[in-house]
N, C-alpha and C positions, 0 to 999 in steps of 0.2 A: 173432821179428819185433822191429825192434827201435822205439822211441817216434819220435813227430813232434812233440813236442811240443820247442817250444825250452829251452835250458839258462835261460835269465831264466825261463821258463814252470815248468820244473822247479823251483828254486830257489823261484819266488815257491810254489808248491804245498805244497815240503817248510816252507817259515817258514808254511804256514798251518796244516800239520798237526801242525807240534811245537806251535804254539800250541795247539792242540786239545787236545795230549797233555797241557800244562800245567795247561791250566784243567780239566780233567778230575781227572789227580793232584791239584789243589787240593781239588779238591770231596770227592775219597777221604778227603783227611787232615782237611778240617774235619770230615766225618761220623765219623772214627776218633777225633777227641778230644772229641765231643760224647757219652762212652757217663756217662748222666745217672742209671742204676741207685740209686736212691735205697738206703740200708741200712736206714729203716726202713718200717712196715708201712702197704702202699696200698688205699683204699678199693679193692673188689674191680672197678665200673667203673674207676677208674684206673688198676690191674693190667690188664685188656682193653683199653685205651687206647694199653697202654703195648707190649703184644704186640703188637696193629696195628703200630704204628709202626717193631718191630723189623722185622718181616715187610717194612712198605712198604720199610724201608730195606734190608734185605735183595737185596730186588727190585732197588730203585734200583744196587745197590752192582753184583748182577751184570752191568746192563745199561752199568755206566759200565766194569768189567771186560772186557767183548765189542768196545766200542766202544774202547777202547785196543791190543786188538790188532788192530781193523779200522787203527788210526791205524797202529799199528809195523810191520803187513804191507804198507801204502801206502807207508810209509817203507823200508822195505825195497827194493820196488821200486822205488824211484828208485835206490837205491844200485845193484839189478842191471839199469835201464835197461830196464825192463816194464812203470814207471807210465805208466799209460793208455789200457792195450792191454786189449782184453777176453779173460777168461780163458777162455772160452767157443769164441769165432770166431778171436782173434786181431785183430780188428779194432783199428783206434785209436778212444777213447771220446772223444767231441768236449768242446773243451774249457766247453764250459755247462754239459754234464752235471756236470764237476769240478768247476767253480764252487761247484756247488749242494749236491754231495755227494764231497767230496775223498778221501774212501774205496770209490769205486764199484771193482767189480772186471766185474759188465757192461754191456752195451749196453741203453737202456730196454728195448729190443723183446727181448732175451735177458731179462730182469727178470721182464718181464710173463709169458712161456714158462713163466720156473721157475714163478709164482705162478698159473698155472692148475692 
C-alpha cells in the first residue's frame, strides 16, 4: 500500500525526524565526553554515587540508542514510500498521530491491542 500523505507532508516529516536524529546524536556525544572517572581515591558514598549515575546513564544511553533507530527506520520508510502506513493493518496512520509521535509504526487502537 502505498502512503497518502503528500510529498510537502513527507519532506516536512523526514526535516523533523533528522532533526530528532541530531539532537539525539548530540546528547550521545556530550554524555561520551563527559566520562569524569576521577584517578584518585572516592569516599566510598561518592563511589555509590558515582555507580548510580553510570547505571542511570547507562539506561539513558540505551534508550536514546532504541529511539535512533525508531528515527532511521521512519526515515527509511519515507525513502521506500511506507511512512505512515500501519505495519499492522496497512492502514494510513492519520497525520496527528505523526505529529505527536513521528516514529509511530501503528494505529492508537493497534497500540493499545499490543499493550493489553
Amino acid at each position: 500500500m502505498t502512503n497518502k500523505l503528500s510529498k510537502d507532508k513527507l519532506n516536512y516529516f523526514k526535516e523533523k525526524l533528522q532533526q530528532m536524529k541530531e539532537e539525539l546524536e548530540d546528547k550521545r556525544n556530550i554524555n561520551s565526553n563527559s566520562d569524569e572517572l576521577a584517578d584518585y581515591d572516592n569516599h566510598p558514598a561518592d563511589m555509590g554515587t558515582e555507580q548510580f549515575e553510570q547505571q542511570r546513564d547507562a539506561g539513558l544511553n540505551l534508550m536514546r540508542e532504541n529511539q535512533l533507530k525508531e528515527i532511521e527506520d521512519a526515515l527509511q520508510k519515507i525513502e521506500d514510500g511506507t511512512y505512515g502506513i500501519s505495519e499492522k493493518s496497512g492502514e494510513p496512520i492519520p497525520e496527528e498521530r505523526l505529529e505527536v509521535m513521528p516514529t509511530a509504526r501503528l494505529l492508537v487502537s493497534e497500540e493499545e491491542e499490543n499493550n493489553e
